[in-house]
Rosetta silent file (secondary structure, phi, psi, omega in degrees, C-alpha in Angstrom):
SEQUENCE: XXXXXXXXXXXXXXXXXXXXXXXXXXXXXXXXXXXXXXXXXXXXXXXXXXXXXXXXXXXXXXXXXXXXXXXXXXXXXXXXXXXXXXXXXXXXXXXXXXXXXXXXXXXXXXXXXXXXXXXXXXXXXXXXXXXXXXXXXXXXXXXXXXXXXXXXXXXXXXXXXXXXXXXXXXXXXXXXXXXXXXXXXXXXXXXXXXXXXXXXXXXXXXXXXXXXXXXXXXXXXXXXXXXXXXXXXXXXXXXXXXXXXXXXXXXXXXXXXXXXXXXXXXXX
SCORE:     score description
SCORE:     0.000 S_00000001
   1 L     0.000  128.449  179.563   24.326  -15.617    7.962 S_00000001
   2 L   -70.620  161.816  166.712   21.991  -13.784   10.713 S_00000001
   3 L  -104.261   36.761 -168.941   18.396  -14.834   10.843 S_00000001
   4 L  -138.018  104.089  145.179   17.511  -10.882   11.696 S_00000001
   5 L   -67.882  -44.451  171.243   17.081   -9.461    8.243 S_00000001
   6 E  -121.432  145.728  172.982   15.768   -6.142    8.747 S_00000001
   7 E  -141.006  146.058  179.111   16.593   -4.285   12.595 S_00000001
   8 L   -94.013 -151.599  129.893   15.155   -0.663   13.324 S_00000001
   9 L  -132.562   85.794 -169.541   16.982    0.513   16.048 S_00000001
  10 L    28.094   74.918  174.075   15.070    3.689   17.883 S_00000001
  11 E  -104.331  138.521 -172.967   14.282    5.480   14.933 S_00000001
  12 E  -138.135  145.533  169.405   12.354    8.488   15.234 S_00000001
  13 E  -137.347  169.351 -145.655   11.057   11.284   12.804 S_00000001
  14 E  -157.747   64.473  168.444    9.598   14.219   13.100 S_00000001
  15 L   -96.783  153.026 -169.352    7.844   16.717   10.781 S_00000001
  16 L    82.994   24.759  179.707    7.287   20.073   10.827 S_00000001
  17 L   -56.762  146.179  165.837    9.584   20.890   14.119 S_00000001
  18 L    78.225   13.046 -174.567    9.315   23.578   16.014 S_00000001
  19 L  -147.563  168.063 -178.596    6.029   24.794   14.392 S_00000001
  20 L   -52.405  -19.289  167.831    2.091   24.406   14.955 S_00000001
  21 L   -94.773   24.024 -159.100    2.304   21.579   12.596 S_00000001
  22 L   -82.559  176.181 -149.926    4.906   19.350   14.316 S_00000001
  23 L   172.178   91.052 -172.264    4.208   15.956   14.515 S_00000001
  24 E   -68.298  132.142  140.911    6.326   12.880   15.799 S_00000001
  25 E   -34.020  -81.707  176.038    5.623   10.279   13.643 S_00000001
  26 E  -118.914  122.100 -172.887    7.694    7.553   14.584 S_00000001
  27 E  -103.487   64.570 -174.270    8.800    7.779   18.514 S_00000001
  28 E    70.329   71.816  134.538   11.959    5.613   19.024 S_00000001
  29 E    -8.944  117.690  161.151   10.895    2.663   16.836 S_00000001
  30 L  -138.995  165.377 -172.986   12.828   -0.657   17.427 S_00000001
  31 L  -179.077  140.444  177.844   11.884   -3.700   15.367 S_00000001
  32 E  -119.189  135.378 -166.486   13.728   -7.089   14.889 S_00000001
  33 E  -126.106  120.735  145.625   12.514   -8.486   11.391 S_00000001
  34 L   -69.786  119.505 -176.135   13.407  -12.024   11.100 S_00000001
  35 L   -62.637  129.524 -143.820   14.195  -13.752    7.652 S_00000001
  36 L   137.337  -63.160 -156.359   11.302  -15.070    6.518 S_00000001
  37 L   -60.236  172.065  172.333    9.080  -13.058    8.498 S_00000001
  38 E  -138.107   75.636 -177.336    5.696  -12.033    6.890 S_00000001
  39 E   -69.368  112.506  179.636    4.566   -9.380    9.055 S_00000001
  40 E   -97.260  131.192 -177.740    1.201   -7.530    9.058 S_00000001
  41 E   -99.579  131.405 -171.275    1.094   -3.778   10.493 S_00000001
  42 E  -137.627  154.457  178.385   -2.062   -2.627   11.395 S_00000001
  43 E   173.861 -162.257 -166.964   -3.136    0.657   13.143 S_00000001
  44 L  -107.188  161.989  138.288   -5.376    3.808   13.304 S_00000001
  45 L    -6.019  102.672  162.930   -5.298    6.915   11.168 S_00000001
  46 L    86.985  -28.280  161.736   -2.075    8.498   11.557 S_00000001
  47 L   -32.888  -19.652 -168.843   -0.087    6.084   13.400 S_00000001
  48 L   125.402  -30.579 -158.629    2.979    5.528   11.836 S_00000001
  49 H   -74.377  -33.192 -162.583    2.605    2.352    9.520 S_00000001
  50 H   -89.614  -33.423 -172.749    3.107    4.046    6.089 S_00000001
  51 H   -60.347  -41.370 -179.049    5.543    6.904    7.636 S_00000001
  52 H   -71.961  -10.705  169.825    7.512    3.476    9.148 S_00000001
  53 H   -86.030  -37.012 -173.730    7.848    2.339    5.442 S_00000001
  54 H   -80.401    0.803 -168.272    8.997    5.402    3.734 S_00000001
  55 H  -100.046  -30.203 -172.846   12.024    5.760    6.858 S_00000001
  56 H   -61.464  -47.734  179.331   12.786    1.977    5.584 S_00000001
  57 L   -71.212   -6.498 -175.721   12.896    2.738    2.100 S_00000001
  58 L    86.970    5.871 -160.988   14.662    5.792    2.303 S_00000001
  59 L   -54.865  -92.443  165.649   11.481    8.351    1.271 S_00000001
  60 L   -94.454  162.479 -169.001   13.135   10.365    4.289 S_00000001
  61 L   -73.199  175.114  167.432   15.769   10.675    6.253 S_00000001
  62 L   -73.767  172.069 -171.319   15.439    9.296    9.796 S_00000001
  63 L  -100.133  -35.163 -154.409   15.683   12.349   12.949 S_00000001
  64 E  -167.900  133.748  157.510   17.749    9.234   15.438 S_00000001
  65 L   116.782 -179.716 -168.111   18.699    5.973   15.351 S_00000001
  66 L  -140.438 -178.788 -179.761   19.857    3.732   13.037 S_00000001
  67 L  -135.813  104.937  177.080   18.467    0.859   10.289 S_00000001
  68 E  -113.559  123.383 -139.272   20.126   -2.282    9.548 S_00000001
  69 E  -115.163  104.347 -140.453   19.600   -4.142    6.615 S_00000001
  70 L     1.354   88.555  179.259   21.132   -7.955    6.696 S_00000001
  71 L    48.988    8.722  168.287   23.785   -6.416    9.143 S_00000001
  72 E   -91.697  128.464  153.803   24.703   -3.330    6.791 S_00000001
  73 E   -42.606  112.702 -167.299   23.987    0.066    7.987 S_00000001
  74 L  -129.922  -46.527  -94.198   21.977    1.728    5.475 S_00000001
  75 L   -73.668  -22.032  174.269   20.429    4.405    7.873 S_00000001
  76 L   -88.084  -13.195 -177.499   22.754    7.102    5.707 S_00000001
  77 L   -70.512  135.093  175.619   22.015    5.359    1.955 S_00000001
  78 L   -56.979 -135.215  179.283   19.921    7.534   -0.204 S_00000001
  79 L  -120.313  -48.393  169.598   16.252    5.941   -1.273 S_00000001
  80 L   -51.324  -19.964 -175.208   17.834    5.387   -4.921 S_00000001
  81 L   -98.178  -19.947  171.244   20.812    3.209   -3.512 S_00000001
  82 L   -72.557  -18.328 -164.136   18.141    1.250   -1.189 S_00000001
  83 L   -65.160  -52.559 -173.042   15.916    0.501   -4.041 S_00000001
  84 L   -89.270   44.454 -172.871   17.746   -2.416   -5.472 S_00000001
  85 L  -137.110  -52.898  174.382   16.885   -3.973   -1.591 S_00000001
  86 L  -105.127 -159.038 -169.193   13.599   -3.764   -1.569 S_00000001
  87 L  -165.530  113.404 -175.054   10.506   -4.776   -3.527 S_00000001
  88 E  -140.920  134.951 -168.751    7.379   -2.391   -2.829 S_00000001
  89 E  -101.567  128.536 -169.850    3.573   -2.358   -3.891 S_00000001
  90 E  -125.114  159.190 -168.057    2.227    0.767   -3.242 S_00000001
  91 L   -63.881 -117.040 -125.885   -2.214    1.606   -2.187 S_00000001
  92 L   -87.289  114.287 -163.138   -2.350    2.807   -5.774 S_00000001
  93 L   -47.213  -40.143  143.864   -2.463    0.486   -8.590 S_00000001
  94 L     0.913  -58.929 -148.794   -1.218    3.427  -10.907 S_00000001
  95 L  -101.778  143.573 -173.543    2.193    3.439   -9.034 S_00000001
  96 L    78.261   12.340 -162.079    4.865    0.708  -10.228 S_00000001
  97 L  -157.919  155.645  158.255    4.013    0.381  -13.527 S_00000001
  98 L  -110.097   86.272 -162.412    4.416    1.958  -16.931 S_00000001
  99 L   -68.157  -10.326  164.038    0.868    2.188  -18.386 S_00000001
 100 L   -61.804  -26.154  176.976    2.792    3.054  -21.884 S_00000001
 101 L  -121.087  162.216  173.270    4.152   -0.299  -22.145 S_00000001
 102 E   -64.286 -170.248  167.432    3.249   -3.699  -22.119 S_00000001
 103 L   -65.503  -58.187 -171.619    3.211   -5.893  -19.837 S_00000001
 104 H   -45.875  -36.327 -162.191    5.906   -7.859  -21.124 S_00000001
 105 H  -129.470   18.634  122.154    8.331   -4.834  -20.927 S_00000001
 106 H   -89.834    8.158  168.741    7.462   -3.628  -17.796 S_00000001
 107 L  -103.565   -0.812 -174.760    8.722   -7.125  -16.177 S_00000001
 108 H  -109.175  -16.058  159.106   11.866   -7.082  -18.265 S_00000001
 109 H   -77.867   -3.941  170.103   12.268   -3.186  -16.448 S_00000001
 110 H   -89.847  -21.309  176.944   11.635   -5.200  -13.246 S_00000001
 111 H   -84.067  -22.192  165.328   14.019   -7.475  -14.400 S_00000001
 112 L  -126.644   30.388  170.403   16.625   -5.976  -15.242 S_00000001
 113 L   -53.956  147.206 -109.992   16.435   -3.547  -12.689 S_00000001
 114 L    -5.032   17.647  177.452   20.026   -2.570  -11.293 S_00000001
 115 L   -81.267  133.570 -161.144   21.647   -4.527  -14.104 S_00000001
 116 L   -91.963  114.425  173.340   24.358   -2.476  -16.434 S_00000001
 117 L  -147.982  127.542 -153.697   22.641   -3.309  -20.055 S_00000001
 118 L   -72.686 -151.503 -169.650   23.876   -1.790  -23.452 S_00000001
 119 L   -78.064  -17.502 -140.069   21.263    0.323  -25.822 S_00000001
 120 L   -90.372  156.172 -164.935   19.431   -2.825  -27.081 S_00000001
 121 L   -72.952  -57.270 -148.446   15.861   -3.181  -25.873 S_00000001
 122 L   -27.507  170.518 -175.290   14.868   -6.521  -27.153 S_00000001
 123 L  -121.905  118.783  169.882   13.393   -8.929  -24.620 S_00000001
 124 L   -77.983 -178.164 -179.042   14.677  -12.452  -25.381 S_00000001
 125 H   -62.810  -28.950 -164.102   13.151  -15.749  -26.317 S_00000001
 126 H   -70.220  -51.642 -167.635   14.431  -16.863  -22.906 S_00000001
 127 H   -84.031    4.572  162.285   13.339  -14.385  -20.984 S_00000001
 128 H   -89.445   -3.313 -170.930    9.876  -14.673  -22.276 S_00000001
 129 H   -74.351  -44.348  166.856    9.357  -17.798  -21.592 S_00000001
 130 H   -18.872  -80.533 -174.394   10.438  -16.215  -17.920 S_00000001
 131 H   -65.988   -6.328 -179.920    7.738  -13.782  -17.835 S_00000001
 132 H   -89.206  -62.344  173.721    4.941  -16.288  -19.235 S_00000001
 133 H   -28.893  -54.816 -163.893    5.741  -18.492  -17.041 S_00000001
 134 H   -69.070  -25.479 -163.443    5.903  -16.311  -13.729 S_00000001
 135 H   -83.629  -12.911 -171.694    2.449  -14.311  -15.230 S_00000001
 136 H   -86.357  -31.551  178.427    0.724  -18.073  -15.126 S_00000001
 137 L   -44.554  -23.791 -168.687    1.270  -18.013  -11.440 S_00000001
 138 L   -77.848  -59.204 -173.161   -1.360  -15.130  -11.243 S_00000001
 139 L    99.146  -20.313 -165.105   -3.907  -16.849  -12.687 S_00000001
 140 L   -84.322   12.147  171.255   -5.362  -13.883  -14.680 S_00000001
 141 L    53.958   26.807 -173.244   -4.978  -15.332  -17.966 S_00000001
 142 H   -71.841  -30.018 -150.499   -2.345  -12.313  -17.905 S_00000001
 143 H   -99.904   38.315  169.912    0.600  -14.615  -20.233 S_00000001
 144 H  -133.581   17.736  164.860   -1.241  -14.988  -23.378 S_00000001
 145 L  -122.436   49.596 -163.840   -1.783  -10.925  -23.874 S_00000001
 146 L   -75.734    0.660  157.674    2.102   -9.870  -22.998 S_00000001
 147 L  -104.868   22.460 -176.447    2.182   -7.273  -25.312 S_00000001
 148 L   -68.242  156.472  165.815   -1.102   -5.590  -24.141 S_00000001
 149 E   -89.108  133.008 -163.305   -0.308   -2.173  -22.648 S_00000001
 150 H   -79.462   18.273  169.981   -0.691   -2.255  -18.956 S_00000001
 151 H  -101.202    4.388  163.202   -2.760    0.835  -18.608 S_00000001
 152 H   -80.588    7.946 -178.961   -5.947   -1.078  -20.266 S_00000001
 153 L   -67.131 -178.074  156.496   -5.517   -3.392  -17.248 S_00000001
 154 L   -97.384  169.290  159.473   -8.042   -3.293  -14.355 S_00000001
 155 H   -17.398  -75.289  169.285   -7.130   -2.587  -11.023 S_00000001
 156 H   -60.510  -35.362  166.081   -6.612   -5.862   -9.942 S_00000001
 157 H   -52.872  -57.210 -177.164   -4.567   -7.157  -12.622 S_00000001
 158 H   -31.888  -68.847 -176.280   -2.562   -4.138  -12.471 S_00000001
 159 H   -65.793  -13.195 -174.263   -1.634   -4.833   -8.785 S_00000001
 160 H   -78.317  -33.022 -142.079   -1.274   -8.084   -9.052 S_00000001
 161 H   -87.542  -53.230 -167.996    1.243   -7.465  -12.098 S_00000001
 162 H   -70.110  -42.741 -166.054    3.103   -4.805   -9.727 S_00000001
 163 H   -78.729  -46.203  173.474    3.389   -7.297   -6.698 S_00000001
 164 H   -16.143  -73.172 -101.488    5.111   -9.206   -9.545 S_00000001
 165 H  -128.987  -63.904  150.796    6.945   -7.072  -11.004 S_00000001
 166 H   -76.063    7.490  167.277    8.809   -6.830   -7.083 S_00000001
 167 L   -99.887   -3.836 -166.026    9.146  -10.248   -6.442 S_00000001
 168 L   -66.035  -39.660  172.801   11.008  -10.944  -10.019 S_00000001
 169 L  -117.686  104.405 -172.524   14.319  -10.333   -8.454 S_00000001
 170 L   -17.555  130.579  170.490   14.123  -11.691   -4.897 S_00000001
 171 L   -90.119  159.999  140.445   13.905   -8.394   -2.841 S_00000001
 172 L   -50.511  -30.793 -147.917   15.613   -8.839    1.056 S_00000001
 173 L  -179.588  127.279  159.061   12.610   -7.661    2.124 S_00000001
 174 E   -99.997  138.824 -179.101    9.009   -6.884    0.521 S_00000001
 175 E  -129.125  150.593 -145.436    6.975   -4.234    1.214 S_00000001
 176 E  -149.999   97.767 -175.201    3.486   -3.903    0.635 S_00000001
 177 E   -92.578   97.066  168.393    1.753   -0.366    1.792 S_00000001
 178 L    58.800   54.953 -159.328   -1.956   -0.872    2.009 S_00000001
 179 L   -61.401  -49.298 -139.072   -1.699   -2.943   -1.762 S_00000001
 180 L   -96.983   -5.913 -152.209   -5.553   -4.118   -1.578 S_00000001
 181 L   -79.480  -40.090 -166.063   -7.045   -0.554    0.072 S_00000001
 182 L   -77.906   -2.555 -169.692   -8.002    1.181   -3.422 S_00000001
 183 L   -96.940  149.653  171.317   -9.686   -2.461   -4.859 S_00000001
 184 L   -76.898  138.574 -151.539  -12.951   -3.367   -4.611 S_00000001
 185 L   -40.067  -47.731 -179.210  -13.611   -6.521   -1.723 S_00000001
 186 H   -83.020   -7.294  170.595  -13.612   -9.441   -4.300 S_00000001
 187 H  -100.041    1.546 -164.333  -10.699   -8.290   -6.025 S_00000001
 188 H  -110.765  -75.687  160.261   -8.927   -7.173   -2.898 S_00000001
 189 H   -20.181  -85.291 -171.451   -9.474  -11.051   -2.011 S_00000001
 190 H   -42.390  -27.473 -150.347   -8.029  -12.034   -5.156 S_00000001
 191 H  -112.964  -86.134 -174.312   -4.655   -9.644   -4.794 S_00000001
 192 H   -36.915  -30.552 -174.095   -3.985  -10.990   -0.967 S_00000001
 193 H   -60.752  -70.607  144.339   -4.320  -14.718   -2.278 S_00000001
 194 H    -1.643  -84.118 -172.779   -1.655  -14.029   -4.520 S_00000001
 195 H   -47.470  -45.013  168.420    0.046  -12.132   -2.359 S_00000001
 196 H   -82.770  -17.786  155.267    0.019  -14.906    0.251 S_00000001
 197 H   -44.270  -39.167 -141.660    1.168  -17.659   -2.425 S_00000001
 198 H   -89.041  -42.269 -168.309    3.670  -15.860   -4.204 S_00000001
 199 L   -84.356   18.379  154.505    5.474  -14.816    0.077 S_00000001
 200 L   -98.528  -28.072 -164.868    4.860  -18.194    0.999 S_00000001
 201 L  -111.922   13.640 -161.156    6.026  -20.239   -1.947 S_00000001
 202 L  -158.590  -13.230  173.547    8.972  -18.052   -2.215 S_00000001
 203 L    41.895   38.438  164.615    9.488  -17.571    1.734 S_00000001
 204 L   -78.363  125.822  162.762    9.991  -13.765    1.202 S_00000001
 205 L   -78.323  122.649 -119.268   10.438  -11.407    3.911 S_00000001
 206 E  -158.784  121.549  159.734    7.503   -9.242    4.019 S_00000001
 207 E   -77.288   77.871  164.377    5.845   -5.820    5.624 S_00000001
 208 E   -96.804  141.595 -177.282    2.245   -5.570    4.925 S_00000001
 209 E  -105.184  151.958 -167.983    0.708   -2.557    6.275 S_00000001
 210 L  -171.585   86.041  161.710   -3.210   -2.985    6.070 S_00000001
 211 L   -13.318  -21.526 -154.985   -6.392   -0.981    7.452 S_00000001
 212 L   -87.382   98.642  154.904   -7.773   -4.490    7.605 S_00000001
 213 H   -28.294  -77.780 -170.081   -8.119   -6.317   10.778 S_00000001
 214 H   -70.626  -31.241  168.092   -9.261   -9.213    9.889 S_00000001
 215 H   -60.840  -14.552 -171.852   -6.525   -9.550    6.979 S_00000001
 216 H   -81.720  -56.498 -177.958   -3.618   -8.525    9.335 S_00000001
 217 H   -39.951  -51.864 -153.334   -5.267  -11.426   11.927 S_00000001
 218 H  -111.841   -4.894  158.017   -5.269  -14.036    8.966 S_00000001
 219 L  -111.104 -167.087  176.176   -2.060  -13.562    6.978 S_00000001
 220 L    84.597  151.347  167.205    1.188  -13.270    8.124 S_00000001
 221 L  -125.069   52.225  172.015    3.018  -15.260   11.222 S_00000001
 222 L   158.977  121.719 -168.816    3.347  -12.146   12.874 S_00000001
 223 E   -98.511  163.382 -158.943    1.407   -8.921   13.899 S_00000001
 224 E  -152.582  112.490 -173.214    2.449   -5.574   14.602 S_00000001
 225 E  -145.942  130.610 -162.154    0.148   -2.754   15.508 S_00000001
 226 E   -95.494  149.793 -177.654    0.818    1.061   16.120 S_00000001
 227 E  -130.503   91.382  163.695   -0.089    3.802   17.984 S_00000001
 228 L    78.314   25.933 -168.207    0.959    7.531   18.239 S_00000001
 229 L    82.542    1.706  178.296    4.082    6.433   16.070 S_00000001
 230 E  -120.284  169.359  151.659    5.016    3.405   18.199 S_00000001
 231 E   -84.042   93.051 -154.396    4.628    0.179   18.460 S_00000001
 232 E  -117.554  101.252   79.465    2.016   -1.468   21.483 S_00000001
 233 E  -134.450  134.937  129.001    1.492   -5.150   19.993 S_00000001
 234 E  -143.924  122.307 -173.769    3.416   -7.414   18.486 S_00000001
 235 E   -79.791   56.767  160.659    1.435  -10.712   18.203 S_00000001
 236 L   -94.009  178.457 -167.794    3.189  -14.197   16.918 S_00000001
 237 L    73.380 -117.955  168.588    2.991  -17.579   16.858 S_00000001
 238 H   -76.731  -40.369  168.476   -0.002  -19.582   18.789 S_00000001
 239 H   -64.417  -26.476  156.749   -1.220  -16.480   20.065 S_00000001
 240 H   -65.644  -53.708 -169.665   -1.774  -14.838   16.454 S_00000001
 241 H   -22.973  -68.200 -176.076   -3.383  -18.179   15.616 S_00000001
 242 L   -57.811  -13.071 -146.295   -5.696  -17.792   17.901 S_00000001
 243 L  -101.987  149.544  177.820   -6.385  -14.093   18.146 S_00000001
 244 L   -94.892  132.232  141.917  -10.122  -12.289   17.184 S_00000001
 245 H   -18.750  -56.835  167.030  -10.769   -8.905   15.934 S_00000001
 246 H   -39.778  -40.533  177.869  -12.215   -8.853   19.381 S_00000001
 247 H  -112.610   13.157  129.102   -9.275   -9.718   21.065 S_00000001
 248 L   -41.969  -84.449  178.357   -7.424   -7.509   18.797 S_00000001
 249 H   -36.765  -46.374 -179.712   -9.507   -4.774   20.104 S_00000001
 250 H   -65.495  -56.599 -171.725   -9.439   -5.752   23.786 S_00000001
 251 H   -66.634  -29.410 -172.240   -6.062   -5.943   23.693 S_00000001
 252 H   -61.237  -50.138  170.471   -5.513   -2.514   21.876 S_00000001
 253 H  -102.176   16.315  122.312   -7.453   -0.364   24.685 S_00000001
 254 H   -61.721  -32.577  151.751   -5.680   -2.254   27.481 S_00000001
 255 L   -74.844   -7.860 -165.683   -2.421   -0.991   26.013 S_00000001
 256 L   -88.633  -45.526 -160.367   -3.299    1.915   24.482 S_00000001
 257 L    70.824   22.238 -168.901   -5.878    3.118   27.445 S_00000001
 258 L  -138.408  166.831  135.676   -7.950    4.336   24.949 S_00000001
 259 L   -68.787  148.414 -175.098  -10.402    3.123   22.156 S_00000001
 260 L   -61.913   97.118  178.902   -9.802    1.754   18.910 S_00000001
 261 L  -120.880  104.290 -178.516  -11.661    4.416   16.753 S_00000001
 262 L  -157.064   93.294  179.720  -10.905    3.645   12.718 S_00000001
 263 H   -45.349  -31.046 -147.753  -14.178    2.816   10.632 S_00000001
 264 H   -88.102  -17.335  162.630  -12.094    1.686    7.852 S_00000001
 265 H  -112.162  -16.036  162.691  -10.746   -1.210    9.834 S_00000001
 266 H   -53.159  -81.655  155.201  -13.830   -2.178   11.473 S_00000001
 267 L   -21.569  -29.355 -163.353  -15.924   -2.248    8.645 S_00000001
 268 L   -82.504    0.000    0.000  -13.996   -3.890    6.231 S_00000001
């Protein structure tokens, strides 16, 4: 078994070629993802981080290069055949869910996602004990309403529900595109805690992309932070321990040559 779960290999995209709107995304990309890792991506406006999720996932194709996925080639698999590979949280709490249904039976559609299953619906005795169980981990007093319809949830429940809802069947790889940025600060708080429990206690290997400084600095054992479609950091170990917004920053316009200018991760 490799310990290199996900590997990018110089992947590059491109939209809009050839016209007044073109725009490299992603400029020859390489990435070694180790199993395990729990990687935070951080970056400016326009960099690359969410555009570097959707070439993983299959949103589009790549322009060059290739993406290998515990040593299979997927770089040619459509986004539907990649699907039952990953586990993904998306910035809006909306997304990942079926506000028409309960709770309970949107985790048994998480659950029995790629599975071959005849017409009948029901949700067993077994598996509810499943989903009560998994829903106590949350903390939200979510497993005593399981037939509530998720679209009376709040925000935060919602996402927390969703982050679920892709961990129920181990992904290879989780991916989590700016999960916390539509929540308000204490509930944002509340969603990463989670978030670091459930990829910690479960030692899932995990992309979060995050506007946040200081959350990319404090979860994760390894940082990753883009520019112009590329990657100029990548931060682990003792040296993440250790590392400051400050020295984030410092480090950012000696590679970069430029300043950091992104309110939205300053601020935060």
């Amino acid at each position: 078994m490799s310990e290199i779960m996900l590997e990018l290999r110089s992947i590059s995209k491109t939209f809009n070629p050839g016209t007044v709107n073109e725009k490299k995304a992603i400029d020859r990309v390489s990435l070694k993802v180790r199993r395990g890792d729990f990687i935070t991506i951080i970056g400016g406006n326009g960099a690359g981080k969410s555009t570097l999720i959707n070439a993983i996932t299959g949103v589009f194709p790549v322009d060059e290069g290739e993406i290998i996925l515990d040593c299979i080639d997927i770089t040619g698999l459509p986004e539907h055949k990649r699907a039952r590979y990953f586990g993904r949280v998306f910035q809006d709490p909306m997304m990942g869910t079926a506000p028409n249904m309960g709770i309970e039976e949107n985790l048994a559609l998480a659950y029995r996602r790629g599975r071959r299953h005849g017409l009948s619906w029901g949700i067993s005795a077994r598996e509810r004990v499943l989903y009560r169980e998994q829903l106590g981990r949350l903390e939200l007093d979510l497993e005593g309403r399981m037939t509530q319809k998720v679209g009376l949830l709040s925000g935060g429940q919602r996402q927390a529900l969703t982050l679920l809802m892709a961990t129920l069947i181990r992904p290879k790889v989780l991916l989590l595109d700016e999960h916390t940025a539509a929540l308000d600060p204490k509930t944002a708080e509340k969603v990463l805690r989670i978030t670091e429990e459930i990829v910690t206690g479960d030692n899932l290997t995990t992309l979060m992309v995050t506007h946040n400084m200081k959350n990319a600095i404090e979860h994760g054992n390894r940082l990753i932070m883009m520019n112009d479609g590329r990657i100029i950091l990548d931060i682990a170990g003792a040296e993440k321990k250790k590392l400051t917004v400050e020295m984030l920053l410092e480090k950012f316009s000696k590679v970069s040559g430029s300043e950091f200018v992104n309110d939205r991760a300053l601020l935060s």
